[in-house]
N, CA and C atoms as an extended XYZ file, in Angstrom:
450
Properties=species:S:1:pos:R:3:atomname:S:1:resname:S:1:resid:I:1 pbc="F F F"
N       -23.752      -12.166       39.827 N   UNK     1
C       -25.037      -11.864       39.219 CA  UNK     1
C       -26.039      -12.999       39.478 C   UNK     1
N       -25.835      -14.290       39.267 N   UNK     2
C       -25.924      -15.333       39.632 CA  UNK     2
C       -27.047      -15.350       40.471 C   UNK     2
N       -25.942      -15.266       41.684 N   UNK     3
C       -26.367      -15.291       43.111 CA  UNK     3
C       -27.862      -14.030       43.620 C   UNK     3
N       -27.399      -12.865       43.476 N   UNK     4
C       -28.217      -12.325       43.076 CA  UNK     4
C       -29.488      -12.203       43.036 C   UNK     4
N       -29.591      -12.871       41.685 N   UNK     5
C       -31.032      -13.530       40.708 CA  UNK     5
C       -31.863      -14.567       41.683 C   UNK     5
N       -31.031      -15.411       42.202 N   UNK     6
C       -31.789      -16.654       43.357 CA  UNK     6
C       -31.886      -15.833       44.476 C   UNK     6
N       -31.178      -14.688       45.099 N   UNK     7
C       -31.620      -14.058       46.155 CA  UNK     7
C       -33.068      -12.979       46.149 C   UNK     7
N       -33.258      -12.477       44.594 N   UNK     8
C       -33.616      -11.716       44.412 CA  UNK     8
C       -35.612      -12.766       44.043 C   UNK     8
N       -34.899      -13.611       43.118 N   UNK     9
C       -36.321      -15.174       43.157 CA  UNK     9
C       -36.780      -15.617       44.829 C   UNK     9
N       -36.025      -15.981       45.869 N   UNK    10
C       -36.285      -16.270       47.217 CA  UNK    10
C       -37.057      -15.306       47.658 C   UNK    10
N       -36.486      -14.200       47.687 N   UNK    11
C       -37.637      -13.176       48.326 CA  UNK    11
C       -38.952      -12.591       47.816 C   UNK    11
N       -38.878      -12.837       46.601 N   UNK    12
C       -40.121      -12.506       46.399 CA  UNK    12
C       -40.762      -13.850       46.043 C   UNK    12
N       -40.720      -14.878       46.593 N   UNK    13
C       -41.513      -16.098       46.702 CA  UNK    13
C       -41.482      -15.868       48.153 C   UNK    13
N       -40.433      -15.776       49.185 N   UNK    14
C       -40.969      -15.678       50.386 CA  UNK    14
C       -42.128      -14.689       50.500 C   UNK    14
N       -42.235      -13.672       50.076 N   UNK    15
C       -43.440      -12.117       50.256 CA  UNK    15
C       -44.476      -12.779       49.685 C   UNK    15
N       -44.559      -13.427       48.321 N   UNK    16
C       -45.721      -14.103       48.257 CA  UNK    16
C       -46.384      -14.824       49.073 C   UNK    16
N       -45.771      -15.765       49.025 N   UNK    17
C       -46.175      -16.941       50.541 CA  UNK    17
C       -46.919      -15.972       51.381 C   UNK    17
N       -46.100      -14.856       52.152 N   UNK    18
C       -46.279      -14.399       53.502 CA  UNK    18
C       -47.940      -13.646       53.095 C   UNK    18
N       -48.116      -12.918       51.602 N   UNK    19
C       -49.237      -12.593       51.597 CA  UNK    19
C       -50.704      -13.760       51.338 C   UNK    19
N       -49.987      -14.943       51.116 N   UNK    20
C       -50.951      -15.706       50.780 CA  UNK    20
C       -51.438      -15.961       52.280 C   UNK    20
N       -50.442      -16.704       53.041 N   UNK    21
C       -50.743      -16.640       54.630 CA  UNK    21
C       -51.083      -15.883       55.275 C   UNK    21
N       -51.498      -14.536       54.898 N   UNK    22
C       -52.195      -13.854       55.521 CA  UNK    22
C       -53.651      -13.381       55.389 C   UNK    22
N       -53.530      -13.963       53.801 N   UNK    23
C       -55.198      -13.350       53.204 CA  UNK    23
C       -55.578      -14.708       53.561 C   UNK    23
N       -55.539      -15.906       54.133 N   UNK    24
C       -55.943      -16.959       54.194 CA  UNK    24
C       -57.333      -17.074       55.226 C   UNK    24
N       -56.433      -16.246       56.598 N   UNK    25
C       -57.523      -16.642       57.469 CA  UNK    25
C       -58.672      -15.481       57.552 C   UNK    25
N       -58.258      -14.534       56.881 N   UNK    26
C       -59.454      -13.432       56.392 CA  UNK    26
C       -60.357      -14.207       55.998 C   UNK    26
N       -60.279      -15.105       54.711 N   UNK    27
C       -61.220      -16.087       54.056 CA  UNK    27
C       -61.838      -16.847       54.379 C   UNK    27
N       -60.951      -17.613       55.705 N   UNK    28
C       -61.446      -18.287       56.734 CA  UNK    28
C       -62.615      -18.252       57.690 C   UNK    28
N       -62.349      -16.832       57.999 N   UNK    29
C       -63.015      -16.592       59.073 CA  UNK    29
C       -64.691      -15.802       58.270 C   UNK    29
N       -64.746      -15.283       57.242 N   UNK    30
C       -65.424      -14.965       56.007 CA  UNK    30
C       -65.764      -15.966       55.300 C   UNK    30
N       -66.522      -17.179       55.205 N   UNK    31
C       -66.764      -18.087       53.883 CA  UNK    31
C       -67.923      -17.167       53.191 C   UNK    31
N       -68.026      -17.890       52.015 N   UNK    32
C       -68.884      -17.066       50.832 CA  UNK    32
C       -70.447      -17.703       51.426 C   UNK    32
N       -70.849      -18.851       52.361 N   UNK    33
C       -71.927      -18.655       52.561 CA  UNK    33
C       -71.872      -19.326       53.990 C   UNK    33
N       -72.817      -18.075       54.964 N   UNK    34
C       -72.260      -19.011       56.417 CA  UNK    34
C       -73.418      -18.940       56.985 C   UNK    34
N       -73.325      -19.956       57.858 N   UNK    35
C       -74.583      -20.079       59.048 CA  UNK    35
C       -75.168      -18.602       59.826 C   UNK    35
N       -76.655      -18.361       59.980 N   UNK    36
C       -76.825      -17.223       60.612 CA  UNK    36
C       -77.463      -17.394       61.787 C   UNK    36
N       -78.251      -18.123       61.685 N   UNK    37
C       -79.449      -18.768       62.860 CA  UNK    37
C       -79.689      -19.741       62.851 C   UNK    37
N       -79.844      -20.573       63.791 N   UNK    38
C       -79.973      -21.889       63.789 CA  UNK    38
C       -81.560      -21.638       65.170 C   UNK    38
N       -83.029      -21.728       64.801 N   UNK    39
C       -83.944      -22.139       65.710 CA  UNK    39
C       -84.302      -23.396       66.172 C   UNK    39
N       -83.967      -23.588       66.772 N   UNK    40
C       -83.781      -25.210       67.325 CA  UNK    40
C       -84.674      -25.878       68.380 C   UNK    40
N       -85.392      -24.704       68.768 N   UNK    41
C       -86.596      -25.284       69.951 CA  UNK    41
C       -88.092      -24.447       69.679 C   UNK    41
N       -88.998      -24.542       68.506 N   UNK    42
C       -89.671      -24.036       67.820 CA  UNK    42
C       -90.835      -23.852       69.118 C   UNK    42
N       -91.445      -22.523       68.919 N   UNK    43
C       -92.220      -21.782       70.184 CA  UNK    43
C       -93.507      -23.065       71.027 C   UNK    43
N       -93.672      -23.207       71.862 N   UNK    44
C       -94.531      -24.055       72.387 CA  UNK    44
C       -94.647      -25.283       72.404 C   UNK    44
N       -95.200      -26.372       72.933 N   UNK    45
C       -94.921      -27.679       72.899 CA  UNK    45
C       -94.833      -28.369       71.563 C   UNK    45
N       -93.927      -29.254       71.413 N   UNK    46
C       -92.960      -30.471       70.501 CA  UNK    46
C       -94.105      -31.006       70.307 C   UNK    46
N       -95.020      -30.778       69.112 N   UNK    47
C       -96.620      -31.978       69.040 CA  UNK    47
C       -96.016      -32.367       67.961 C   UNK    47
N       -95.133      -31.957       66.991 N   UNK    48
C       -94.678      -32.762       65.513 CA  UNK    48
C       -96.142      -31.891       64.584 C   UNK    48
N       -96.372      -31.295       65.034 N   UNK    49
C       -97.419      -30.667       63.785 CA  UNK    49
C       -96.197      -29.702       62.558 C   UNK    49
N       -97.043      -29.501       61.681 N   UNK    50
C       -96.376      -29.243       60.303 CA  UNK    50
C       -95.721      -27.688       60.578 C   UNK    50
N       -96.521      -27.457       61.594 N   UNK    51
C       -96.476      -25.589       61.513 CA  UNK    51
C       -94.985      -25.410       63.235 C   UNK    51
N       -95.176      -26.875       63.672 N   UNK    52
C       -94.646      -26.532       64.464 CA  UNK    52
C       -93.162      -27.076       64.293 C   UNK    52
N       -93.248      -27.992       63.413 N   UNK    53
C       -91.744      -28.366       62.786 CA  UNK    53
C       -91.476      -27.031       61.973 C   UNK    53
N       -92.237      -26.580       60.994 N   UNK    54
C       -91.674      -25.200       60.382 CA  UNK    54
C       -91.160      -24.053       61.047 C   UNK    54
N       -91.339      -23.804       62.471 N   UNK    55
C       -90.551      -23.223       63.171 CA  UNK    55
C       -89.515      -23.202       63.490 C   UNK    55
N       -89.564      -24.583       63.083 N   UNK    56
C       -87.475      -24.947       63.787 CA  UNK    56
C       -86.906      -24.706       62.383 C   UNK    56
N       -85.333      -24.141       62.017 N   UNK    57
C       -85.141      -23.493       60.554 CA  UNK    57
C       -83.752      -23.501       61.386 C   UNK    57
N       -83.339      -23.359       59.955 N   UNK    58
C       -81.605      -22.481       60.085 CA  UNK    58
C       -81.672      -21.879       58.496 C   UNK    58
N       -80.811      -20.342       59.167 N   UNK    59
C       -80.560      -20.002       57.674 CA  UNK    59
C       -79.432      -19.622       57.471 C   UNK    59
N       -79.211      -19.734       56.523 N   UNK    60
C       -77.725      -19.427       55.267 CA  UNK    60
C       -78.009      -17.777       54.622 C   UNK    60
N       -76.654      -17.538       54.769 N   UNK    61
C       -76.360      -15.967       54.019 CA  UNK    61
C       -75.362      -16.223       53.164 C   UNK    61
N       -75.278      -15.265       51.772 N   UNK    62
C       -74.812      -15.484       50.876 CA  UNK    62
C       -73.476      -14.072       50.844 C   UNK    62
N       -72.236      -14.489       51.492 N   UNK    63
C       -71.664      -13.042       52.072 CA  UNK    63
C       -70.683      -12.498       50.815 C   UNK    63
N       -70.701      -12.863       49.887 N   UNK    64
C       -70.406      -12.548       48.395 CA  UNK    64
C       -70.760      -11.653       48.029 C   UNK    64
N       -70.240      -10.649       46.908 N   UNK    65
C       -70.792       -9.988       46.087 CA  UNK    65
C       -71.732      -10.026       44.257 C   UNK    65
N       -71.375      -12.034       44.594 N   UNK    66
C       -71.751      -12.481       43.072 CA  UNK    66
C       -72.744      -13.719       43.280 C   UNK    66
N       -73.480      -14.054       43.012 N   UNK    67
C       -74.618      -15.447       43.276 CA  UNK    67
C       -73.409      -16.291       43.228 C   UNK    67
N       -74.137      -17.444       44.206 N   UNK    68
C       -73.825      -18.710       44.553 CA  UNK    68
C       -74.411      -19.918       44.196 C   UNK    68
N       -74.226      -20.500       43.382 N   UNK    69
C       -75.178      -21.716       43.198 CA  UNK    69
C       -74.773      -23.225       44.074 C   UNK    69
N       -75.625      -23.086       45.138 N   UNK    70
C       -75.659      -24.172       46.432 CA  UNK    70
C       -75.870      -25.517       46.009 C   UNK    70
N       -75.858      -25.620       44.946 N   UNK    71
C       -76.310      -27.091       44.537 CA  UNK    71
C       -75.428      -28.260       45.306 C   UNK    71
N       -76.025      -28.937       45.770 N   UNK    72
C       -74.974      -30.068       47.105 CA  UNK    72
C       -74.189      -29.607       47.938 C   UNK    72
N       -74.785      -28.243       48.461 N   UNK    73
C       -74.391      -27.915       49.855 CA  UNK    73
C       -75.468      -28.982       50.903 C   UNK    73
N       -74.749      -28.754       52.065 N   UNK    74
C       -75.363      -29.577       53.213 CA  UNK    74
C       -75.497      -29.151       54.151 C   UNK    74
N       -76.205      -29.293       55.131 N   UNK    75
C       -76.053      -28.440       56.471 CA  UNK    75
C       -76.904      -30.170       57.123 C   UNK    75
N       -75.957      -30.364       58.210 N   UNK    76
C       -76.232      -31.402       59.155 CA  UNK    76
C       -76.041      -31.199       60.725 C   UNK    76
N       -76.511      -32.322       61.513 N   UNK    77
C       -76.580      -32.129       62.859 CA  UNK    77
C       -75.710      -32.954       63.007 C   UNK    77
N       -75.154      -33.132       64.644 N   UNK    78
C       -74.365      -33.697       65.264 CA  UNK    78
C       -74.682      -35.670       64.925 C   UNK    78
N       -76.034      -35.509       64.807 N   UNK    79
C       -76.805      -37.647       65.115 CA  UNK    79
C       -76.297      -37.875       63.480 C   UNK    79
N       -76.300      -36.743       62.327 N   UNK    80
C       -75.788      -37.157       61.133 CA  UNK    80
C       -77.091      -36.489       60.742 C   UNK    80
N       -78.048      -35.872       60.931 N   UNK    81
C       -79.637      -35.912       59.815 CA  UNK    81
C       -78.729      -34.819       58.985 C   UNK    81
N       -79.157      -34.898       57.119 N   UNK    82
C       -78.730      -34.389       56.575 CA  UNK    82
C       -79.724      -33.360       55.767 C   UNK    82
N       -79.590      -31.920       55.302 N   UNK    83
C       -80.234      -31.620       54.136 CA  UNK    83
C       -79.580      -31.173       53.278 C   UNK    83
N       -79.893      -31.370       51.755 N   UNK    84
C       -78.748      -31.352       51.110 CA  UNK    84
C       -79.473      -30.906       49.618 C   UNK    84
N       -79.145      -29.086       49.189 N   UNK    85
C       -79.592      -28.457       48.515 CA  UNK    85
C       -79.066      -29.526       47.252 C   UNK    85
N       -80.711      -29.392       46.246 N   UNK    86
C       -80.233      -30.344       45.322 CA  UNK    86
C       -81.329      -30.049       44.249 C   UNK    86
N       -80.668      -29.648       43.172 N   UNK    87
C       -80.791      -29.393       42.372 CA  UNK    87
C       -80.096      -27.805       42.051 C   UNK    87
N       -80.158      -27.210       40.899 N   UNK    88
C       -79.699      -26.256       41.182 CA  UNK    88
C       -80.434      -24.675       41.955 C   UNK    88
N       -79.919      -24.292       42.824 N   UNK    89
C       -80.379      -23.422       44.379 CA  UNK    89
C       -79.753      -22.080       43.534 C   UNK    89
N       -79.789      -20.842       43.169 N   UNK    90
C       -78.877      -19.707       43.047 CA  UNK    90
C       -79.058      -18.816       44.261 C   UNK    90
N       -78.009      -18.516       45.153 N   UNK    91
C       -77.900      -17.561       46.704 CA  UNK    91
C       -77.664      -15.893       45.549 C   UNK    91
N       -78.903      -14.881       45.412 N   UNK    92
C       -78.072      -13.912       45.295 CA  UNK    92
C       -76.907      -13.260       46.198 C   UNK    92
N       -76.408      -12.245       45.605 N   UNK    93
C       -75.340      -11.527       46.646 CA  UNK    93
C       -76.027      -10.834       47.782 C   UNK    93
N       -75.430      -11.375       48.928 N   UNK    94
C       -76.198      -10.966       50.541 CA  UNK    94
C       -77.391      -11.707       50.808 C   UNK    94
N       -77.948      -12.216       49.894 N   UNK    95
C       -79.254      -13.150       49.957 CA  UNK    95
C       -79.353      -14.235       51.046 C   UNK    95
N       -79.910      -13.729       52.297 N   UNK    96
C       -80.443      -15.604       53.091 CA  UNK    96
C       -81.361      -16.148       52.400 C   UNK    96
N       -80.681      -17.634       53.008 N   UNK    97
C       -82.438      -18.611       52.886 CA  UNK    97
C       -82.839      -19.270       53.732 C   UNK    97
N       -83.894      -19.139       54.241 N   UNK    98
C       -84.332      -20.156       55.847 CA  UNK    98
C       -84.873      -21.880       55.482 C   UNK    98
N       -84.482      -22.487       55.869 N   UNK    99
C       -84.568      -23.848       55.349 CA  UNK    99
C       -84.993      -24.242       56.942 C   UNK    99
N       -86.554      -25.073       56.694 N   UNK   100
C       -87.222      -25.407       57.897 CA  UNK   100
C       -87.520      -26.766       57.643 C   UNK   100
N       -87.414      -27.164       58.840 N   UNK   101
C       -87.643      -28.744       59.099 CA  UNK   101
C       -89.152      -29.650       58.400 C   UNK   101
N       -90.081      -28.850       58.694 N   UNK   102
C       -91.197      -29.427       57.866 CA  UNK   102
C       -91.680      -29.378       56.722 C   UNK   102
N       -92.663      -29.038       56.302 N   UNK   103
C       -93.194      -29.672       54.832 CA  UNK   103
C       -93.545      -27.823       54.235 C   UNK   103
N       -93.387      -28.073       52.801 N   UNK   104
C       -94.142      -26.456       52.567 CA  UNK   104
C       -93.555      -26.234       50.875 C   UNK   104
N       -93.924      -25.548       50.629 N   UNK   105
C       -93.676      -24.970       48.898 CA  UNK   105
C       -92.276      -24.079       48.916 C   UNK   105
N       -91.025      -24.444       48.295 N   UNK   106
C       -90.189      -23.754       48.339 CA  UNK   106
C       -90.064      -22.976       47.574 C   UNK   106
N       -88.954      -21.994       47.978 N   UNK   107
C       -89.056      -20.515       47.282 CA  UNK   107
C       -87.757      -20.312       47.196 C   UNK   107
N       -87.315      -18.774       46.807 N   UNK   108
C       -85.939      -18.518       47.089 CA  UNK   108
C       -85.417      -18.095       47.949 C   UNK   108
N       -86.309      -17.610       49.253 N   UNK   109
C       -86.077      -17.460       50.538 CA  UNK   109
C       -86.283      -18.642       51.478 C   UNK   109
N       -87.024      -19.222       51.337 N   UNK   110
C       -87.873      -20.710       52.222 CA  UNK   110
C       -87.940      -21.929       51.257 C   UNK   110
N       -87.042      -22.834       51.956 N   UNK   111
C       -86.596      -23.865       51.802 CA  UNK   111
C       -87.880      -25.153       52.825 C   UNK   111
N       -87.652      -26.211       52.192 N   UNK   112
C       -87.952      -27.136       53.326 CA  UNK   112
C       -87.782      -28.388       53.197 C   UNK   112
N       -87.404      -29.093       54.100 N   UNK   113
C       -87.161      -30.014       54.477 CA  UNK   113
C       -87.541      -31.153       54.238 C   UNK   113
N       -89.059      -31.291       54.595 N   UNK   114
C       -89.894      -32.330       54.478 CA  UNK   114
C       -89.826      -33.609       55.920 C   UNK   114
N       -89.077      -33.304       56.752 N   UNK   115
C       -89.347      -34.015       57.324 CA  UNK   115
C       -90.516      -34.315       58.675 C   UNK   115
N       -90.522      -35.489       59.165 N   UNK   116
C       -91.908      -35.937       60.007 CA  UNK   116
C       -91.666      -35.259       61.428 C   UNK   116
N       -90.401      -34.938       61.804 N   UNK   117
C       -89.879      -34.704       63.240 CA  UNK   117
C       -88.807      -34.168       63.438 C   UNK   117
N       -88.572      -33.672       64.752 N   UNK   118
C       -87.639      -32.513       64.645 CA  UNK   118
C       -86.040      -33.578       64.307 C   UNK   118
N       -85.103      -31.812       64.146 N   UNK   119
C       -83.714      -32.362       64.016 CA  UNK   119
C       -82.966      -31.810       65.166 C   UNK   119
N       -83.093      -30.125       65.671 N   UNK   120
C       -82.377      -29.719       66.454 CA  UNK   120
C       -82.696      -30.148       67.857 C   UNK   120
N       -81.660      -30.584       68.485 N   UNK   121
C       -81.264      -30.952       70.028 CA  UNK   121
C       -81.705      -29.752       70.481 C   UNK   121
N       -82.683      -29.624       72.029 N   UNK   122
C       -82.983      -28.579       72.021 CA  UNK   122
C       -82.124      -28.060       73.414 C   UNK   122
N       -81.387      -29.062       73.610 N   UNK   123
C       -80.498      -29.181       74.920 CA  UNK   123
C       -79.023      -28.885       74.457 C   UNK   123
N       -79.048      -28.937       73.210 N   UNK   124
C       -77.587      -28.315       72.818 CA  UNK   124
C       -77.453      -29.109       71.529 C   UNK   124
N       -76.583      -28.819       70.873 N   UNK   125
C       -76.591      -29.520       68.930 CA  UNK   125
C       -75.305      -28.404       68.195 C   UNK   125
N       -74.678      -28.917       67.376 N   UNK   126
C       -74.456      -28.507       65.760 CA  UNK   126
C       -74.818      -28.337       65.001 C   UNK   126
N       -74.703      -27.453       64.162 N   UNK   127
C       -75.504      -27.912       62.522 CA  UNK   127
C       -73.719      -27.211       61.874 C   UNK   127
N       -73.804      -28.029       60.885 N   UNK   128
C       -72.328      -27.728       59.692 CA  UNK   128
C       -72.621      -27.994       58.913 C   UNK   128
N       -72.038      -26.792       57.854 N   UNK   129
C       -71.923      -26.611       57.162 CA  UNK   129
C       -71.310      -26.804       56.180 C   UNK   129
N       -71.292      -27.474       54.468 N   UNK   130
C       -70.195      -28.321       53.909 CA  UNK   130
C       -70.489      -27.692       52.455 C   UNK   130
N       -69.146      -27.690       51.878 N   UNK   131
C       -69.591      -27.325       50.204 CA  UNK   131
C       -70.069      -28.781       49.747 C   UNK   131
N       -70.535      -28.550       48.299 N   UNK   132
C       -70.996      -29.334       47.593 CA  UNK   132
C       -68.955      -30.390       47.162 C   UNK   132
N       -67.866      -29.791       47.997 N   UNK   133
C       -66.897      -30.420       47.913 CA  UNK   133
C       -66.622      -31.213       49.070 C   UNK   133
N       -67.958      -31.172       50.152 N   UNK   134
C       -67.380      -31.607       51.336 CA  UNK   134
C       -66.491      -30.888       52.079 C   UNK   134
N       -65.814      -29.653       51.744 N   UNK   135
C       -65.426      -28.991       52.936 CA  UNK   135
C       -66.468      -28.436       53.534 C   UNK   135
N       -65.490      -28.282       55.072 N   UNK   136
C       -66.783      -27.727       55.867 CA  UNK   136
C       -66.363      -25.987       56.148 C   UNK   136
N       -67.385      -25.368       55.746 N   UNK   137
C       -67.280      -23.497       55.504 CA  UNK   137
C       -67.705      -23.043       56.861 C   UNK   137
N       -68.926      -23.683       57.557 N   UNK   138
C       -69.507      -22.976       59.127 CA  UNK   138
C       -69.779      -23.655       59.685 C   UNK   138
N       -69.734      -23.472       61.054 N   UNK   139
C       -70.741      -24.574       62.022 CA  UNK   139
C       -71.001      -23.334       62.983 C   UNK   139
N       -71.811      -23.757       64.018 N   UNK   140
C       -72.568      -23.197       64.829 CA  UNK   140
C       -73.630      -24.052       65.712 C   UNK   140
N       -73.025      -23.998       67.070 N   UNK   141
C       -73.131      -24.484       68.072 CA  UNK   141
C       -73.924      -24.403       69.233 C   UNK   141
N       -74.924      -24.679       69.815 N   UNK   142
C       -75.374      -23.905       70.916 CA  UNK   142
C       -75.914      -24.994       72.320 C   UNK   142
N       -76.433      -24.633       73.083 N   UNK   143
C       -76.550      -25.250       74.551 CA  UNK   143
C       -78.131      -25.167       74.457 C   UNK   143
N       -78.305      -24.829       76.258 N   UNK   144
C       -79.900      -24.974       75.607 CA  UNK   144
C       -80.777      -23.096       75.574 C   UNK   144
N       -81.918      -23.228       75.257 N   UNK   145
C       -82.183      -21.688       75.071 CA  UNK   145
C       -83.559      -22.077       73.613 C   UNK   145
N       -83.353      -21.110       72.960 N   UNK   146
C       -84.191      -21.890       72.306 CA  UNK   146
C       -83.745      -21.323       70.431 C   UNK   146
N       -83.038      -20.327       69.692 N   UNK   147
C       -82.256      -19.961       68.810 CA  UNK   147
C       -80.683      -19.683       69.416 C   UNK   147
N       -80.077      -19.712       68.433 N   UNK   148
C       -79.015      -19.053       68.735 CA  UNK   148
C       -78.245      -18.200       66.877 C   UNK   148
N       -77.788      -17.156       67.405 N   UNK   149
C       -77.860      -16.400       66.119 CA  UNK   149
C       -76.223      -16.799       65.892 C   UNK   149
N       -75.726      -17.502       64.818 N   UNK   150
C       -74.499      -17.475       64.717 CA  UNK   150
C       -73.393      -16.548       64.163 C   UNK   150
């Protein structure tokens, strides 16, 4: 009877396991908020004007069915430039937000940056994606061109 009981405990800890290892990389490959676009070479010549840094953006989707509150999420480039949602941000469910490099009044769709000059490499770059735990949920990669939709 014994014996049994530990054969009968083994296997259904092995079936667990096996379903945990399998719903894993579903999740994986699915994070609750992932990179969608990254514009990285904003239309017409690099003058550093306000309207022309606001062209360059990346946005975040919220692929949940319940709000997200982004508070110390990050999204960075390859050189290290960081932006880093702060304060508290709520992502409704399916909700993007475009977060642009230059200056402007934020909203719950449009984010910004504030900065003087661009971030995206327009010859190729990263941007990743990190929880407010420091894991990293997306990245998205591209060469040269001038968006790339991730």
């Amino acid at each position: 009877m014994k014996k049994r009981l530990i054969s009968l405990v083994s296997a259904l800890v092995i079936g667990f396991g096996a379903t945990l290892a399998a719903a894993a990389p579903a999740e994986a490959a699915n994070p609750a908020v992932m990179l969608t676009i990254v514009y990285y070479d904003s239309p017409g010549k690099d003058t550093g004007s306000n309207a022309s840094l606001n062209a360059e953006y990346f946005g975040l989707k919220n692929t949940r069915s319940y709000a997200l509150n982004l508070k110390n999420f990050t999204v960075r480039d390859k050189a290290g430039a960081t932006y880093r949602f702060s304060g508290d941000f709520v992502l409704r469910p399916g909700a993007s937000v475009y977060v642009h490099t230059g200056k402007g009044t934020n909203t719950s769709v449009h984010r910004y940056w504030g900065r003087g000059w661009y971030v995206w490499n327009n010859t190729g770059d990263t941007a990743y994606l990190r929880s407010n735990y420091g894991t990293l949920l997306d990245s998205c990669s591209w060469g040269r061109g001038s968006y790339k939709y991730c």
